[in-house]
C-alpha positions as semicolon CSV with decimal commas, in nm:
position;residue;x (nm);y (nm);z (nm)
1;X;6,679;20,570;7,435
2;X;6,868;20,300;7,419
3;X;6,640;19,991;7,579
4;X;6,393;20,160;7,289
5;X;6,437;19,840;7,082
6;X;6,153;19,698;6,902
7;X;5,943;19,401;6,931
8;X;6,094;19,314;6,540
9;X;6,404;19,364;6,376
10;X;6,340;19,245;6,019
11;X;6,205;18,913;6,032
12;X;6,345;18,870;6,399
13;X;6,154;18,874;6,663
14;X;6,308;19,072;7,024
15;X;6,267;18,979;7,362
16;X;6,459;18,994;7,668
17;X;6,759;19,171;7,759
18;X;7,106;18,890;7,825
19;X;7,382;19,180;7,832
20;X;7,525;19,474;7,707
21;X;7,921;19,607;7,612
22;X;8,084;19,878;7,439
23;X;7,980;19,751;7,122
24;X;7,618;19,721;7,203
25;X;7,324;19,543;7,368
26;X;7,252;19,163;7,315
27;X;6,926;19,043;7,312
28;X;6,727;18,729;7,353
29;X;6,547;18,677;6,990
30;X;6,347;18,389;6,808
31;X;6,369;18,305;6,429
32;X;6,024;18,202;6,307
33;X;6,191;18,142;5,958
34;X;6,446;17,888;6,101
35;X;6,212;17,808;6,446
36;X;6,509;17,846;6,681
37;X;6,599;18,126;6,921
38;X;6,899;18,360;6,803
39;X;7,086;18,627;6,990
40;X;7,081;18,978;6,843
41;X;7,383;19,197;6,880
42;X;7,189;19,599;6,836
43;X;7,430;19,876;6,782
44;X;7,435;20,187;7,059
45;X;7,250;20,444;6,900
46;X;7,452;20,699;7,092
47;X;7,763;20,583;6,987
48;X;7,592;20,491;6,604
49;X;7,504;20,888;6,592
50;X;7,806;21,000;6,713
51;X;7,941;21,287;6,460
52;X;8,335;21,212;6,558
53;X;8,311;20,899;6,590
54;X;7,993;20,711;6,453
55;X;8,100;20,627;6,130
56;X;8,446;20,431;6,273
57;X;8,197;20,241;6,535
58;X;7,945;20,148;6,226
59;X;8,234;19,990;6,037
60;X;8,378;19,788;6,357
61;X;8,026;19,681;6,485
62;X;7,984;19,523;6,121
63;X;8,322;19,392;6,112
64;X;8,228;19,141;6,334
65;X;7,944;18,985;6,115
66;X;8,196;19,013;5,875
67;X;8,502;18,835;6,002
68;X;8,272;18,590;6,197
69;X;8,054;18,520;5,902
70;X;8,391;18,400;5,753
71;X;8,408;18,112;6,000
72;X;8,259;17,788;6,077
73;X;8,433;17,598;6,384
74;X;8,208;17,436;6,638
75;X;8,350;17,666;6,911
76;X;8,284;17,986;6,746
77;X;7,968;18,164;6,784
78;X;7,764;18,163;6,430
79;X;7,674;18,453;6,275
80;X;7,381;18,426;6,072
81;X;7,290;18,732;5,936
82;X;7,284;19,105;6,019
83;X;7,109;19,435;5,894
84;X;6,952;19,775;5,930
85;X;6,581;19,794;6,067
86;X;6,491;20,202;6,009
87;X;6,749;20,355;6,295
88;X;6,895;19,986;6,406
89;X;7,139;19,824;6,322
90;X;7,219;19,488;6,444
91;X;7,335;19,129;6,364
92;X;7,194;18,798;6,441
93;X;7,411;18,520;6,577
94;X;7,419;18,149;6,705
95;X;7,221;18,115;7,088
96;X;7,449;17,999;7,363
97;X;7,228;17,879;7,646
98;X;7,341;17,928;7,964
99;X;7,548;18,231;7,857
100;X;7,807;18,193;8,091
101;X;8,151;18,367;8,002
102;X;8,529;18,236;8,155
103;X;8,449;18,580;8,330
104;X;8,251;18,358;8,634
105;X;8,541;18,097;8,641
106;X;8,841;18,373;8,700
107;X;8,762;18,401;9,021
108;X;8,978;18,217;9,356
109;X;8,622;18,145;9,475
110;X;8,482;17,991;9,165
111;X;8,785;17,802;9,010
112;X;8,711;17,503;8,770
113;X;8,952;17,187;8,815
114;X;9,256;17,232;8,603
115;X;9,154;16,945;8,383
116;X;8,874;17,156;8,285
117;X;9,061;17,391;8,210
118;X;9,314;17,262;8,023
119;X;9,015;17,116;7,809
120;X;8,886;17,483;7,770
121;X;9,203;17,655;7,627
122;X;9,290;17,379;7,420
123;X;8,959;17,403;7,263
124;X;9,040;17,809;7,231
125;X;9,354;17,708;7,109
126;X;9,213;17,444;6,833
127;X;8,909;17,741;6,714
128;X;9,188;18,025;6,735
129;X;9,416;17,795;6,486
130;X;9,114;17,767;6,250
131;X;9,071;18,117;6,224
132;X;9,382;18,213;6,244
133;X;9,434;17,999;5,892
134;X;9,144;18,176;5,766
135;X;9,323;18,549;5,783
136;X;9,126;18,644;6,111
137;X;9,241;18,756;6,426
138;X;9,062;18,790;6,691
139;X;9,267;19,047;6,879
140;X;9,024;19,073;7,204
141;X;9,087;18,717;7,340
142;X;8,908;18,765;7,705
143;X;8,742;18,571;8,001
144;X;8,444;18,782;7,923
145;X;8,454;18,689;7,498
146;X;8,454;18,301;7,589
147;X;8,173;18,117;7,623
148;X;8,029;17,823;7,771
149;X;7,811;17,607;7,690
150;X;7,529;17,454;7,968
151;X;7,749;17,129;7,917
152;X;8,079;17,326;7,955
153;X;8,150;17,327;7,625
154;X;8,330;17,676;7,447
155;X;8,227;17,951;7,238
156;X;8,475;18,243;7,092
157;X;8,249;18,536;7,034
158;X;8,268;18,887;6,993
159;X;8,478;18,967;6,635
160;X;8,412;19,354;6,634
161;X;8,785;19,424;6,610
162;X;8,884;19,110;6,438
163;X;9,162;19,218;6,196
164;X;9,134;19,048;5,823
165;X;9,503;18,960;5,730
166;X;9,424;18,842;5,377
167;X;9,550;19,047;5,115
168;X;9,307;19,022;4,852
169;X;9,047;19,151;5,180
170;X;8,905;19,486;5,227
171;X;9,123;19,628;5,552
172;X;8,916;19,611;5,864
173;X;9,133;19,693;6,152
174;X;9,068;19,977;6,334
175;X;9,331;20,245;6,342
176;X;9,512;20,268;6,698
177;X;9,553;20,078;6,999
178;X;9,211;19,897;7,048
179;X;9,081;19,604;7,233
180;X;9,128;19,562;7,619
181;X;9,508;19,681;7,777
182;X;9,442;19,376;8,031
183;X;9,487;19,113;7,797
184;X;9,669;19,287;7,503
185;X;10,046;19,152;7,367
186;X;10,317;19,335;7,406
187;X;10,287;19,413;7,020
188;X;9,902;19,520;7,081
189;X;10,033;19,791;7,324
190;X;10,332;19,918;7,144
191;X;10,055;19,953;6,816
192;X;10,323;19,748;6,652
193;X;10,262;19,452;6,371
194;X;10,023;19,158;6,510
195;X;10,037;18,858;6,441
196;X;9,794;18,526;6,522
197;X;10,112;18,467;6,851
198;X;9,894;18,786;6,935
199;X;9,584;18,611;7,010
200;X;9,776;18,340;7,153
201;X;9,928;18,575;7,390
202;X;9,602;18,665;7,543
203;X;9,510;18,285;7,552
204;X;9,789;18,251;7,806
205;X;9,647;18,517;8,022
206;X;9,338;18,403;8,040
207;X;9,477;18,006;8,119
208;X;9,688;18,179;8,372
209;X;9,355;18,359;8,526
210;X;9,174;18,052;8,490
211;X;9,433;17,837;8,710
212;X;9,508;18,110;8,982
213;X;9,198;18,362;8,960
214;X;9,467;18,617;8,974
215;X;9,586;18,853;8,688
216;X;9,960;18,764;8,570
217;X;10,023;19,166;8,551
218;X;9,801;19,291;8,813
219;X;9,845;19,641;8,897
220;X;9,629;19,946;8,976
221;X;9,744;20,186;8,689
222;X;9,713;20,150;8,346
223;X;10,073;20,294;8,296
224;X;10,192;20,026;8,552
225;X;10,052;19,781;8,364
226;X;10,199;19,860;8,063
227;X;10,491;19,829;8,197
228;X;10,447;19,536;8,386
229;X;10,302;19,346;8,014
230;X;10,590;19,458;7,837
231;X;10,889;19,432;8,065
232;X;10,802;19,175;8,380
233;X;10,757;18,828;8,419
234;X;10,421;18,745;8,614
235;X;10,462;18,542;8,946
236;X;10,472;18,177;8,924
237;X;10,118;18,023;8,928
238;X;10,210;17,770;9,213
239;X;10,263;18,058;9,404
240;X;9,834;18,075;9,444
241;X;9,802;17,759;9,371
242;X;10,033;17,504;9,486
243;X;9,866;17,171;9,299
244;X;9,961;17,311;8,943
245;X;10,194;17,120;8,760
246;X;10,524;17,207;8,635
247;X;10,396;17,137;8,250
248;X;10,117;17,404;8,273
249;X;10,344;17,648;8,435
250;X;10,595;17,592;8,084
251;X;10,302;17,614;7,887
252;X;10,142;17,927;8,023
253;X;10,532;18,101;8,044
254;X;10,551;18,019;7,693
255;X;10,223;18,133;7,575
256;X;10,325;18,536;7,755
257;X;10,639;18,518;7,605
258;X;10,704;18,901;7,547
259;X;10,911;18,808;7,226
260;X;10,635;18,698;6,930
261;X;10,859;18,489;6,788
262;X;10,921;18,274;7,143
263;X;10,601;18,198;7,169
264;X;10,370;17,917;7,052
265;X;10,364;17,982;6,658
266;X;10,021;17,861;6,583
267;X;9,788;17,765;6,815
268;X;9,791;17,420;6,698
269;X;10,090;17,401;6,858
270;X;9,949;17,523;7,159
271;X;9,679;17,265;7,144
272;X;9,953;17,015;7,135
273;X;10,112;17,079;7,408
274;X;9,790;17,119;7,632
275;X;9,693;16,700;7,477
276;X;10,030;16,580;7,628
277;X;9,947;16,757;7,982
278;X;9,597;16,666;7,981
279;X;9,688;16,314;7,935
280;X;9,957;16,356;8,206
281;X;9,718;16,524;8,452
282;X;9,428;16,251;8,378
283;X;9,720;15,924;8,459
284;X;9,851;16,142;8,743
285;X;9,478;16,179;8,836
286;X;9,397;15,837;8,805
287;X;9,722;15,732;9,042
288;X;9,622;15,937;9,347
289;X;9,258;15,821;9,292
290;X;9,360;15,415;9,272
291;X;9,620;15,500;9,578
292;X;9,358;15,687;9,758
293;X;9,120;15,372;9,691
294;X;9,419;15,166;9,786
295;X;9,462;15,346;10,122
296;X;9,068;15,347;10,208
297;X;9,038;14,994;10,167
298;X;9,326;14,865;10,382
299;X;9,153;15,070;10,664
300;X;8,854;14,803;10,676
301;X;8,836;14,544;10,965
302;X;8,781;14,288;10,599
303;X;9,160;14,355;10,504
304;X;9,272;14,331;10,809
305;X;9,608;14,090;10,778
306;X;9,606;14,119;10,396
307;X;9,967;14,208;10,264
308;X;9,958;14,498;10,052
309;X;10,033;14,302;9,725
310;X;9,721;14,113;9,801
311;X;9,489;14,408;9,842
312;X;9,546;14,567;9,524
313;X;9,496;14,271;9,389
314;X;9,159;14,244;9,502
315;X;9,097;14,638;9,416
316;X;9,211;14,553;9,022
317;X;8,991;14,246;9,038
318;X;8,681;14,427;9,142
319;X;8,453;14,713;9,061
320;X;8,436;15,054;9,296
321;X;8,098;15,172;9,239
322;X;7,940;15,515;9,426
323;X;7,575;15,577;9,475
324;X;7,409;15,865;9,531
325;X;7,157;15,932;9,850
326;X;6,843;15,662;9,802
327;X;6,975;15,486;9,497
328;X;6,938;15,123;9,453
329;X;7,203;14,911;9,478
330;X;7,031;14,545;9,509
331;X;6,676;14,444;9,414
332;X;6,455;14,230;9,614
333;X;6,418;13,910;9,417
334;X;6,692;13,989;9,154
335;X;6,972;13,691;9,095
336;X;7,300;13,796;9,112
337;X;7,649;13,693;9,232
338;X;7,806;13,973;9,380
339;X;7,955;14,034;9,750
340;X;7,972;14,393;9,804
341;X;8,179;14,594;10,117
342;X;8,107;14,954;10,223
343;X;8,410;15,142;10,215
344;X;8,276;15,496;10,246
345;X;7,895;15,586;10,377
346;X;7,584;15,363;10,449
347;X;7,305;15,150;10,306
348;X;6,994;15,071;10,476
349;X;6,859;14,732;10,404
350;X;6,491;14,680;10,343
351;X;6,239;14,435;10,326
352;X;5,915;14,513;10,120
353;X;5,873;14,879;10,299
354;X;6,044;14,809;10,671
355;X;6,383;14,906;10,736
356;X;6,526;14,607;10,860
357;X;6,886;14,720;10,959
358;X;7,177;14,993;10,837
359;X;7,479;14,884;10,775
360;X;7,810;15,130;10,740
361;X;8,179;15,190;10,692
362;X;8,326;14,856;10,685
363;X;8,021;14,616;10,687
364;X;7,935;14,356;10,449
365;X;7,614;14,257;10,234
366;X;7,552;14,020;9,926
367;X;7,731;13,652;10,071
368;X;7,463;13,450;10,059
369;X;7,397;13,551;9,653
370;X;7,800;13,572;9,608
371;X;7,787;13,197;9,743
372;X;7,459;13,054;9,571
373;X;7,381;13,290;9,281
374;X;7,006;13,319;9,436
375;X;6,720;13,570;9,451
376;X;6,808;13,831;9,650
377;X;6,577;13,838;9,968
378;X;6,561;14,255;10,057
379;X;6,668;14,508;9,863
380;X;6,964;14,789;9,937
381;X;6,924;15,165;9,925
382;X;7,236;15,427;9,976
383;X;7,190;15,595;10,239
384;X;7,412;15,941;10,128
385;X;7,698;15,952;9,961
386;X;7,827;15,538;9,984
387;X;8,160;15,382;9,763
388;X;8,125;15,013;9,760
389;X;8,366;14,727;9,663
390;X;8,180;14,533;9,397
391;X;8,315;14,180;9,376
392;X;8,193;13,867;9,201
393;X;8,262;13,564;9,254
394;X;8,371;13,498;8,887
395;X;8,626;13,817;8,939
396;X;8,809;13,640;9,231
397;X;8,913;13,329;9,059
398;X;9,177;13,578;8,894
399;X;9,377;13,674;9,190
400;X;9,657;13,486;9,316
401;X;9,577;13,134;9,490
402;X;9,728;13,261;9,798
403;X;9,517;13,555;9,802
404;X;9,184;13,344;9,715
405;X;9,258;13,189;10,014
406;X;9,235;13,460;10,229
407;X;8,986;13,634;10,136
408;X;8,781;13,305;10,141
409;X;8,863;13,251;10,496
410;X;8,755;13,621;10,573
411;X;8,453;13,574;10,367
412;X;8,324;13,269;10,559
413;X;8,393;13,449;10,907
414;X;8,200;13,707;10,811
415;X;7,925;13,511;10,660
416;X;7,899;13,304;10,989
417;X;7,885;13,648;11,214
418;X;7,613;13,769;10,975
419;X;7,408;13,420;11,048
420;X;7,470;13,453;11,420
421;X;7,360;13,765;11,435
422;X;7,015;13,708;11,259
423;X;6,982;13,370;11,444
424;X;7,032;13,519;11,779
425;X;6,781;13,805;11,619
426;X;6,497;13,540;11,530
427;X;6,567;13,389;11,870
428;X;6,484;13,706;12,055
429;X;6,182;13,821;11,877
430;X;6,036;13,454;11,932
């Protein structure tokens, strides 16, 4: 039986299930030695007893203690040790909590932002590189071999038909076309010479996956895919997902080049590449987020009359702050100079534990501590999701005269309609 495992292998300890694959079950286990949990990798005793065929699996469910026990990169899964416990054999690697493969983020549905992404495979790239230098390839790059982290961070696992190009190692590569068709290299299909471009290859697929959730060869046949991998271009990825930018789509294209020698040569280069878009992504980012900001703002009856010029000036000059649904923005009885406007959401202000008023889109709070620098006199909770303007009145002095003006004589109107409105408050409940 194969879910037969014991409560002990060796000095390991065996509890529950996490998955299983061709190359065996993995299993939740806890090192009393080292007082940390482990995962343990235990070899299919059908395929272990195999007469044909056991003695090939033996060798490439070892292989991967032994390639991975060759490398130490911070986004490759540890190997610690490995053995044979009476009928089991099985090896004992690094814990990834959380589990979670590329597999779940593949999908149209469950798509990661492409910064993300581009974070992911360059990390892939930077570990592949590393091992690559060390004589190992990986040869079964997949969504389902990745990793992550519970902090999104990446983990190459799964060496069992890594392929040891030192020549002073003992060979370890299987014989014949092995690993999985969907991700393989032209090269890898052909059972020709591979190469670390290989692995890279199969990066590119899974980036291209990653950005689309759609397979750059996708077909229903295994003999149309073939032929798909080794003599079609896959579609454009803008044509599923129209916000990718031209860089990624060069950088994907040249990581599938068909021809090894077109393609990324290491995957440092790769790595490169995927720096100079991520920076290019995070200033694009950054533009749309300051012209979105830009375009909110301008909106408000407080801007009303500004010019343009003058309004990002006062953006640059002050902080954009978002709470979260009943967080604190001002403290009863806290000193502070700040004049705050609600661009997006509400507050509700209070005083001791009575809501006193709620203030939204638009609407002002903070003058009298902006103008004075006194105790505040009731404190402000979000009320949802709420972006404020933060500014203080040491901030403003480094606008433009012009614009200090203006916003001064906006600031006073709106200071005397806020004292009206209590007077004429006070007056009625008197």
């Amino acid at each position: 039986m194969e879910d037969s495992v014991p409560k002990k292998l060796g000095k390991y300890e065996v509890a529950d299930e996490l998955s299983r694959g061709s190359m065996g079950i993995v299993y939740l286990g806890y090192d009393p030695y080292a007082d940390r949990n482990v995962a343990i990798k235990v070899a299919l005793s059908e395929s272990l007893n195999d007469k044909e065929s056991g003695a090939q699996y033996r060798k490439m469910f070892f292989n991967e203690a032994h390639t991975a026990g060759m490398l130490t990169h911070p986004n490759i899964i540890n190997v610690h040790d490995a053995g044979v416990d009476a009928e089991y054999c099985y090896i004992v690697m690094e814990y990834v909590s959380g589990g979670y493969t590329l597999k779940s983020y593949s999908r149209q549905d469950n798509l990661l932002p492409i910064e993300k992404v581009v974070e992911i495979i360059f990390k892939c790239a930077k570990a592949l590189d590393y091992a690559h230098r060390k004589g190992v390839i990986h040869r079964d790059i997949k969504p389902s071999n990745i990793l992550l982290t519970e902090d999104k961070d990446v983990k190459i696992g799964d060496f069992s038909i890594a392929h040891i190009t030192k020549h002073d190692a003992t060979e370890t590569m299987p014989i014949g076309m092995v690993g999985s068709p969907r991700y393989m290299a032209p090269e890898q299909l052909k059972e020709d010479y591979i190469t670390n471009r290989t692995d890279l290859f199969s990066l590119g697929v899974v980036m291209y996956e990653m950005l689309t959730g759609k397979h750059p060869f996708e077909a229903n046949k295994f003999s149309r895919l073939v032929h798909k991998i080794l003599n079609e271009e896959p579609p454009p990825m803008r044509n599923y997902r129209a916000d990718i930018p031209e860089v990624l789509e060069e950088i994907v294209s040249k990581a599938m080049k068909k021809d090894p020698d077109e393609r990324y040569q290491m995957g440092l280069e790769l790595a490169s590449d995927l720096s100079k878009a991520f920076k290019h992504l995070e200033g694009t980012r950054e533009d749309v987020a300051a012209q979105e900001r830009f375009n909110a703002v301008k909106q408000l009856e407080f801007f009303k009359g500004f010019p343009d010029t003058e309004i990002w000036e006062i953006l640059r000059a002050s902080a954009w702050l978002e709470y979260r649904h009943g967080q604190e923005i001002i403290v009863e009885g806290d000193i502070d100079d700040s004049f705050y406007i609600i661009v997006f959401g509400s507050v509700v202000v209070m005083k001791g534990n009575k809501r006193i008023r709620i203030l939204g889109d638009g609407d002002c709070f903070g003058e009298m501590g902006y103008l004075t620098k006194s105790k505040r006199t009731a404190t402000i909770v979000a009320e949802g999701e709420t972006s404020l303007l933060k500014i203080k009145s040491t901030v403003i002095s480094q606008v433009s005269l012009e614009c200090q003006v203006r916003f001064l004589k906006v600031f006073l109107r709106t200071l005397i309609q806020r004292l009206s409105v209590t007077t004429q408050k006070v007056s009625q409940e008197s």
